[in-house]
N, C-alpha and C positions, 0 to 999 in steps of 0.2 A: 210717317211721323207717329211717336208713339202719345197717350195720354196720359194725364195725370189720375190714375186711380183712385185717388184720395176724395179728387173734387168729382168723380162720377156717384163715387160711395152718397159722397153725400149729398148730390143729388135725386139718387137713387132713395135715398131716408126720406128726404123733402115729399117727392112724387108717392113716396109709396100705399098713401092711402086711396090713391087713384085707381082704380080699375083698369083705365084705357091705355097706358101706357107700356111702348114697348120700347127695347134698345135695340140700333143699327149702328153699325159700323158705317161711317162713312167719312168726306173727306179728311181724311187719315185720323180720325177719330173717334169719336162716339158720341151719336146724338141720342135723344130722347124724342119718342114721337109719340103725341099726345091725341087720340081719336083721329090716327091716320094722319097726322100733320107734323114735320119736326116745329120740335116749340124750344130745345137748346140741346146743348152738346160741350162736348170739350177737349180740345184741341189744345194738343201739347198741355202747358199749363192754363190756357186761357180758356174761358166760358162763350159760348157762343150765343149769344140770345137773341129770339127770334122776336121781337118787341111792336112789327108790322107796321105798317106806310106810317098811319096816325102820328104814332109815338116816337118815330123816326128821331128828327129833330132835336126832341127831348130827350132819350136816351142818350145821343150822343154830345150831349152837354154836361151827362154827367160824369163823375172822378174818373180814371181808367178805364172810358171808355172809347173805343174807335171803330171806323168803317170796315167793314168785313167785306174783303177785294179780292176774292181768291183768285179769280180771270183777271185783276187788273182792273177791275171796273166795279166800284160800289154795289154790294146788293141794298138795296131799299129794303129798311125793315129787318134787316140784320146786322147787330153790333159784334163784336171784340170786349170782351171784356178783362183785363190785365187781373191774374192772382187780387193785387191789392184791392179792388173793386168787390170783393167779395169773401173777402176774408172771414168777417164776423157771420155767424149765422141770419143775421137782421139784413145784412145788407145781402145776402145770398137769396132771402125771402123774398125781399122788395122786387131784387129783378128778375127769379119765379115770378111772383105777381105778375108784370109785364108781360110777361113771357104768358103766364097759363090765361090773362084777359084778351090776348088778341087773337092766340091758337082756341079756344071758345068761344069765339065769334065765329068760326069756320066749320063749313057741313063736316060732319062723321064719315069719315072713308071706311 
């Protein structure tokens, strides 16, 4: 599956003042790993964010977003998030935020 280039760019803009950040290829797309740890990615067109147990719940109550099941079976701690969910640069920030709060609670690999 191929990715949306667009939505990497500009993630790639967002992260870029960060040091620790590198890109993988993986489940047919491309994530972002943030001090050793994937913290998001994106898949086809959608965002993948890695938001952690805590915030579980609450992320997924927000606009476009959904459970990331790629076995079939819910990963805790990682959403789906549809284009629409992040269109504006504010709301691509917000769930960075999410994303870089709970992959910086985690040791440096």
């Amino acid at each position: 599956m191929a990715f949306d280039e667009g939505v990497a760019q500009r993630l790639r803009e967002a992260l870029g003042a960060r040091g620790d950040v590198l890109e993988k290829r993986m489940f047919g797309g491309i994530a972002f790993m943030v001090g050793g740890h994937m913290c998001v990615g994106v898949i086809g067109e959608s965002m993948m964010a890695r938001v952690g147990p805590a915030r579980y719940a609450e992320a997924l109550q927000r606009p476009h977003a959904r459970e990331m099941d790629f076995t079939g079976r819910a990963m805790t701690g990682f959403v789906h998030v549809a284009p629409q969910g992040f269109e504006s640069d504010s709301a691509l920030g917000d769930w960075l935020g999410l994303c870089l709060e709970f992959v910086d609670t985690l040791p440096r690999r």
